[in-house]
C-alpha positions in Angstrom: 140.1 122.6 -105.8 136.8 124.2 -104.8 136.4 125.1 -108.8 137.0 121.3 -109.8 134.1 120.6 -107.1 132.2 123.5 -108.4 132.4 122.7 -111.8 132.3 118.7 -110.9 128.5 119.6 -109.2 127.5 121.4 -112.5 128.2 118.7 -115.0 126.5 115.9 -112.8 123.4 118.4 -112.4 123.5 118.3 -115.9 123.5 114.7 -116.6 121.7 114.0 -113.6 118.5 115.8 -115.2 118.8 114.0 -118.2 118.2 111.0 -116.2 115.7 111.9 -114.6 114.1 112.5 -117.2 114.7 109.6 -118.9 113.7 107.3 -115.8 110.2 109.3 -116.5 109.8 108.0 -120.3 111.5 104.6 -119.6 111.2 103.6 -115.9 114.2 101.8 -114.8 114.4 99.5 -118.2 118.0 99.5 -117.7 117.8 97.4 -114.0 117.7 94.0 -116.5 120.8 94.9 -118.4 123.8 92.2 -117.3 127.0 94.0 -116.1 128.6 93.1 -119.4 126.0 94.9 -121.2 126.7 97.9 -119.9 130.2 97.6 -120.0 129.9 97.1 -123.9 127.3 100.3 -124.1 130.2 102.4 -122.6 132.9 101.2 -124.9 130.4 102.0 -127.8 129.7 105.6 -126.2 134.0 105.8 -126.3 134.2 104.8 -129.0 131.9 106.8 -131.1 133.4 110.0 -129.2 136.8 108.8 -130.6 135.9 108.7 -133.8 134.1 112.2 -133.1 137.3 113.3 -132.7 139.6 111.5 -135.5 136.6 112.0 -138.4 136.6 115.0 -140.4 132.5 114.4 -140.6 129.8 113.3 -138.2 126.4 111.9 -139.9 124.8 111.9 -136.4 124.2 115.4 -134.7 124.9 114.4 -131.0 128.1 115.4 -130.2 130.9 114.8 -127.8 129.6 116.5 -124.8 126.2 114.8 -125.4 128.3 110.9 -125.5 130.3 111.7 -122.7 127.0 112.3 -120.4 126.0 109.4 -121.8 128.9 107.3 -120.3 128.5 109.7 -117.0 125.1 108.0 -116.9 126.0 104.6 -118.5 128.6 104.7 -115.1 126.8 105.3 -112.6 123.8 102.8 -113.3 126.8 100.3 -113.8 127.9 101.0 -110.4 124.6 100.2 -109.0 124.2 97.1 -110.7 127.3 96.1 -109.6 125.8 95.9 -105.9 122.0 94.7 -106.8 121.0 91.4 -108.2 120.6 90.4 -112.0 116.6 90.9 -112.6 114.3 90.1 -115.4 112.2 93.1 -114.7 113.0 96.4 -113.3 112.7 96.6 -109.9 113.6 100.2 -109.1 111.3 103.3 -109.1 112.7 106.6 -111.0 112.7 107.7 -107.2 115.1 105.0 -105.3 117.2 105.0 -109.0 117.8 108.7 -108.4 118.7 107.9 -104.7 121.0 105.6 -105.9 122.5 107.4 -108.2 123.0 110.4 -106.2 125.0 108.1 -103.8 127.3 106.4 -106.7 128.1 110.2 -107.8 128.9 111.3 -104.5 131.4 108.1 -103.8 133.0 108.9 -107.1 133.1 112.7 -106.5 135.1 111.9 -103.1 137.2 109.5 -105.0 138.1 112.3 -107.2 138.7 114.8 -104.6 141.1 112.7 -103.1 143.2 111.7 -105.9 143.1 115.5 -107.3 144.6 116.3 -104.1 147.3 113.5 -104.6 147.6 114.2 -108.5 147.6 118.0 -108.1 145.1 118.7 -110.2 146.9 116.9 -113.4 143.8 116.7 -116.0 143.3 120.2 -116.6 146.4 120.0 -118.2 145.1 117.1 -120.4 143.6 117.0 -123.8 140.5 115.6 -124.0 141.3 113.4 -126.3 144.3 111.9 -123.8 140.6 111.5 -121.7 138.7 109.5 -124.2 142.0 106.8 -124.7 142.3 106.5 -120.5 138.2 105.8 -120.7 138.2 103.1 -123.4 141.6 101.7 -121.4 139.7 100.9 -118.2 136.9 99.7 -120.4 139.0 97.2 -121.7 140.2 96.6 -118.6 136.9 96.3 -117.4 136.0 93.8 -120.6 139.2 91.7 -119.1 138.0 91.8 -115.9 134.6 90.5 -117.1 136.2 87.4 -118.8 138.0 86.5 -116.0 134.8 86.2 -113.6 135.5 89.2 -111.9 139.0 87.4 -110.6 141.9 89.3 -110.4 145.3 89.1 -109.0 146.5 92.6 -108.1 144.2 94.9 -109.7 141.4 96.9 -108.9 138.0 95.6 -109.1 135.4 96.7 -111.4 134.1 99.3 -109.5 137.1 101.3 -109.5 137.2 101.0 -112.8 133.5 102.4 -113.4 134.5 105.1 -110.9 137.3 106.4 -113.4 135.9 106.3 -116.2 132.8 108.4 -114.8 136.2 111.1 -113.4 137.0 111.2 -116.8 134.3 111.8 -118.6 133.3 114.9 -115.7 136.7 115.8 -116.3 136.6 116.1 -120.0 133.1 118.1 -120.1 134.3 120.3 -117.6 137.2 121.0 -120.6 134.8 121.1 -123.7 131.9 123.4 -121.6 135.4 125.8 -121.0 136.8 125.9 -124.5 
């Protein structure tokens, strides 16, 4: 399991500069996005890396590796605004978003741990494709969730959800950076 962690550490690194950078061009712009807003910009992510993978041709060059950290990132500022307050203007500098973000990925990388432990290490047998369908299954969970005012009777809360779909994702670049 010290690979998964390993390789877990190097994809996050990866996405984790991308936004970085981007919290440098755009500040935190994304802080006045409602919940369902990013919900909806991760099911589009899933969706377009679907098709990626059904469609014989792409007319946009960004590929599935570049989608998926786009959902790694897309997760993790959903799990922070899950915890802060709707605003109309960010409220976050690049450095606390960064801190923040650092602390989301370290929740969900424990999370993963633990259930890779439990699971045995069952998604490297996956497809990546098998990857994409469980992501845009907890986003419509997720979407569910949402329309239900966050009620639910047995299930796990949004969060949870987030945390997944963020596993996933790691989960299928480690796969397409080792193909």
């Amino acid at each position: 399991m010290s690979t998964t962690s390993t390789q877990f550490d190097q994809v996050i690194e990866r996405c984790r500069a991308l936004f970085e950078k981007k919290a440098f061009d755009y500040g935190t712009a994304w802080r006045i996005l409602r919940l369902s807003s990013l919900t909806d910009q991760l099911f589009i992510k899933a969706q377009r890396i679907r098709g990626l993978q059904t469609n014989a041709e792409s007319k946009i060059a960004e590929g599935e590796e570049d989608e998926f950290i786009g959902i790694i990132n897309y997760a993790v500022m959903a799990l922070i605004q899950s915890e802060l307050p709707l605003v109309d203007q960010p409220d976050l500098s690049p450095e606390q978003a960064l801190e923040l973000y650092d602390a989301k990925v370290e929740e969900c990388k424990s999370l993963m741990l633990d259930k890779n432990h439990d699971y045995g290490e069952a998604w490297r047998e996956m497809r990546v494709s098998s990857l994409t369908d469980l992501i845009l299954q907890k986003l419509h969970r997720i979407k569910q969730i949402e329309d239900h005012q966050g009620k639910t009777l047995v299930s796990e809360g949004i969060g949870a959800n987030y945390q997944d779909i963020l596993n996933y994702a790691v989960f299928a670049m480690i796969h397409l950076t080792n193909s």
